[in-house]
C-alpha positions, -999 to +999 in steps of 0.1 A: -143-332-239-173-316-264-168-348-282-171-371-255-197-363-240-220-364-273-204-399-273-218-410-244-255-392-252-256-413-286-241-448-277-248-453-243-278-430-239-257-411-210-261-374-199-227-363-179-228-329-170-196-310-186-181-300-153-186-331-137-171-349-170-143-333-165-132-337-130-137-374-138-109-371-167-086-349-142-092-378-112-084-405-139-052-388-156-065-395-190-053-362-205-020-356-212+000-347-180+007-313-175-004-315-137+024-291-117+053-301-094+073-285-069+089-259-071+125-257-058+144-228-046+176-218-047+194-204-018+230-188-015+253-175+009+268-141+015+295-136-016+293-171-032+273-160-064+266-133-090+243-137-120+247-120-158+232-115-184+214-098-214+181-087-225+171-062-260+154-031-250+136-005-270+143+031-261+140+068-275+174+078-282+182+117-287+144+111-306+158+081-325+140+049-316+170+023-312+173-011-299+200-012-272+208-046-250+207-043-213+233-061-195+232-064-159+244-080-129+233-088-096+245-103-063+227-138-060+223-130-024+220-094-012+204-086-051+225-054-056+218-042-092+241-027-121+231-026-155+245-004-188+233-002-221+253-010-254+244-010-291+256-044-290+270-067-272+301-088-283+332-101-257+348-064-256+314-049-247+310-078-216+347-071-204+336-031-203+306-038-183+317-068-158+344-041-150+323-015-141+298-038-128+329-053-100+337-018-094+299-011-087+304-035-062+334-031-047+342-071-050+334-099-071+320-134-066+343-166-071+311-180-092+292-160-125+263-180-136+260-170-171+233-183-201+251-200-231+258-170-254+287-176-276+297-135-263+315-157-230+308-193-239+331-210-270+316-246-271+292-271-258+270-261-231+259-262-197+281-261-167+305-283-186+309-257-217+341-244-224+344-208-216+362-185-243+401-181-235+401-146-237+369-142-212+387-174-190+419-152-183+397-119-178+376-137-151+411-152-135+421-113-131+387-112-109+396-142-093+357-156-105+347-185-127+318-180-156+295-210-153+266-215-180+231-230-165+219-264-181+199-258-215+162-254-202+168-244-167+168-204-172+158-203-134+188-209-125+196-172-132+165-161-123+173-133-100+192-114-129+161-122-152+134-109-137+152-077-130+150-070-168+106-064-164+117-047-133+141-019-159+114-019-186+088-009-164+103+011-139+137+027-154+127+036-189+094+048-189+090+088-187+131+094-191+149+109-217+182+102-234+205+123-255+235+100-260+246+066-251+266+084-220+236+101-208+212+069-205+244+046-186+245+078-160+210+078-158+211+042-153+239+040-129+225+067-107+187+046-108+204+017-096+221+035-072+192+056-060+160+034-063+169-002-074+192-009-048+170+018-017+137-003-023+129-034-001+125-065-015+098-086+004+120-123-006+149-101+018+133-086+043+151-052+040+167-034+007+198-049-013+220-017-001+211-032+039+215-067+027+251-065+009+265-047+040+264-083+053+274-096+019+305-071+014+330-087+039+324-122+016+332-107-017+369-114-032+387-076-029+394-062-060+429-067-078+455-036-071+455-029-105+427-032-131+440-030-162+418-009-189+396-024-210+401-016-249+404-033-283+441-032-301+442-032-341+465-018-371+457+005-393+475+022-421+469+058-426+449+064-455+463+097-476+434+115-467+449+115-432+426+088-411+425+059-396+389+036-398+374+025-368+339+006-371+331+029-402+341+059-391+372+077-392+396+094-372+422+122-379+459+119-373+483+145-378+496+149-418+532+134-413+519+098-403+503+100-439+509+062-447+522+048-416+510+019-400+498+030-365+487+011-332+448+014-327+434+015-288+392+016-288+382+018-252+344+025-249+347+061-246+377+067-267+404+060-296+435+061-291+461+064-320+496+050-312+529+053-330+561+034-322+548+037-288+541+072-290+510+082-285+496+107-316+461+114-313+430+104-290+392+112-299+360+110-283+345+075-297+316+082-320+289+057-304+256+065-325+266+073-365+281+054-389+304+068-417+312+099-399+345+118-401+364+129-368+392+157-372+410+172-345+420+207-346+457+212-361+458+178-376+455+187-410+468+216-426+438+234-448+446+229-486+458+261-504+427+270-523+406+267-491+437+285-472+435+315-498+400+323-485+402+326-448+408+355-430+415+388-439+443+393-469+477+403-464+465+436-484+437+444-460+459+440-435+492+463-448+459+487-450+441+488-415+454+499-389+469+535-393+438+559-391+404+550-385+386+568-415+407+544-438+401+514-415+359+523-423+365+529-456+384+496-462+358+478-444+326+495-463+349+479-496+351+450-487+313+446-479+309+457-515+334+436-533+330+398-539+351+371-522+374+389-499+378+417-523+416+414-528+417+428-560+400+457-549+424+458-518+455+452-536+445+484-558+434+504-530+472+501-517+490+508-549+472+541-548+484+552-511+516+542-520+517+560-551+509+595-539+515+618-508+499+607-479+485+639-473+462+639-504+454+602-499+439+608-466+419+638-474+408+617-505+397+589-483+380+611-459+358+629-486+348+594-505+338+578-473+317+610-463+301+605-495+297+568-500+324+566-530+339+537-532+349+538-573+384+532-571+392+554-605+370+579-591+390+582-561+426+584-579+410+614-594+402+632-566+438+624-561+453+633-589+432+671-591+441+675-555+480+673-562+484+683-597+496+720-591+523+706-572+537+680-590+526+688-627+526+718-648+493+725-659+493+763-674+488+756-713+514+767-736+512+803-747+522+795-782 
């Protein structure tokens, strides 16, 4: 527009003002058209739609910045709210949410508009795309159909999408998070407790008031939802583990070399053999390469088993007066290891002579810090050598 109007100055010896310049160009459509149209709304009725989807989030994690994705679903017309956060997001992760998200809301929706992730969707796109098998028969159990919007018309979910500014600036601000269980509580109970209590001016009241009219619309859940988990096979290794997304879970010894029956829920990890269920662990969520052992899995090796605990001699030792029981103890404090040699010479010498001399032994070296071993026996042996030994010195 610059460039026009020093057009006009030099060949036609015009003066336009710039405003006026350009409402003339805007009246006579000469640049290009991005003038705006109506806008169209969409409108649904009680229990006919839910929207889903997925958006990256950055969050302080037990003071590890991570980037988690935010699912979330809402009712297309009373806008109930649910979202969870996952470290990623593949077709097991969606089938653990939109399961706690129906049971969130107590019914689902015959219709799921969806975008066109390849996590639901396995070709084409649009609301003619082919839906994945395995996420087809998961939303037959629900009695609801996943439909894609049309490639450029991410309005068509808009109610789920601008919920995602609504988490970023309202949820995850100020709050922190030690595990991946903390922030879905934490998320669960905001929904619950602010997302779902505010009003929305578009409603007219809060989503909680409006999907009390909604509820009686919703398909009822199934009787019976069945759990959500990924099976696999796994031979265990001779270390005595089984690897699950790097890490690696015990199972006890004698299954060294099996092949077992893996179950990973969300939570958990569940070892299976010939039907038999072996082992379950807490699912490790936020480390890789980690090693998960359950106690009385796996018997200590003998040269770790030698040093725990007391030792059988310490033990044939304590117990029978308390001066010895010190004694044995101040020993041991001054011995290395677990001072078995030590011990095991200690009890040679109270079974080698009277119990009556070993205890009055004992009881003067441990009032007099003593604890030489050959010094002792020789407190021993002077004690008791008139009665067992012949000491007078030959007269001859």
């Amino acid at each position: 527009m610059v460039r026009i109007s020093e057009i006009l100055q030099e060949k036609y010896g015009c003066v336009i003002p710039y405003s006026s310049l350009t409402r003339i160009v805007r009246d006579l459509e000469l640049r290009e058209n991005k003038s705006k149209h109506r806008a169209g709304d969409y409108s649904f009725a009680p229990g006919e739609e839910c929207q889903h989807d997925t958006s990256p989030h950055n969050l302080i994690l037990g003071e590890k910045k991570v980037k988690a994705q935010c699912a979330g679903l809402v009712l297309a017309y009373s806008r109930k709210l649910f979202i969870q956060y996952y470290p990623s997001f593949t077709r097991f992760e969606a089938k653990v949410f939109l399961t706690g998200a129906f049971r969130f809301m107590d019914g689902t929706c015959p219709r799921c508009i969806i975008d066109n992730t390849s996590v639901i969707v396995a070709n084409g796109s649009g609301p003619d795309a082919d839906i994945s098998p395995e996420m087809e028969r998961f939303g037959h159990i629900f009695g609801m159909k996943f439909v894609p919007h049309r490639i450029g018309d991410p309005d068509r979910k808009a109610k789920i999408e601008r919920n995602f500014f609504y988490v970023e600036k309202n949820f995850l601000p100020g709050r922190i998070f030690s595990d991946w269980h903390d922030l879905n509580e934490q998320a669960t109970k905001w929904c619950i407790e602010k997302a779902n209590q505010k009003p929305k001016r578009s409603l007219g009241m809060s989503p909680d008031a409006a999907y009390l009219m909604e509820k009686p619309y919703l398909n009822p859940l199934p009787p019976y939802i069945p759990p959500v988990y990924k099976s696999f096979y796994r031979v265990v290794d001779v270390a005595g583990y089984v690897a699950v997304d790097t890490n690696r879970y015990s199972v006890p010894e004698r299954f060294l070399g099996k092949q077992v029956e893996v179950h990973k829920s969300w939570d958990h990890v569940t070892v299976f053999f010939k039907n038999q269920k072996i082992a379950r662990h807490q699912r490790i969520l936020d480390k890789l390469n980690t090693r998960v052992t359950a106690k009385g899995h796996h018997r200590p090796f003998s040269r770790y088993r030698a040093h725990n605990g007391p030792s059988k001699e310490e033990k044939t030792l304590t117990g029978q007066f308390d001066i010895l029981d010190q004694y044995v103890r101040e020993l041991k404090k001054r011995s290395s290891g677990r001072g078995v040699r030590r011990m095991r010479r200690l009890l040679d010498i109270k079974r080698t002579y009277p119990a009556d001399a070993f205890k009055t032994a004992i009881e003067q070296a441990f009032h007099y810090g003593l604890y030489d071993l050959n010094r002792l026996e020789q407190m021993i042996l002077k004690r008791i050598a008139g009665d067992f030994f012949n000491m007078e010195q030959d007269e001859s």
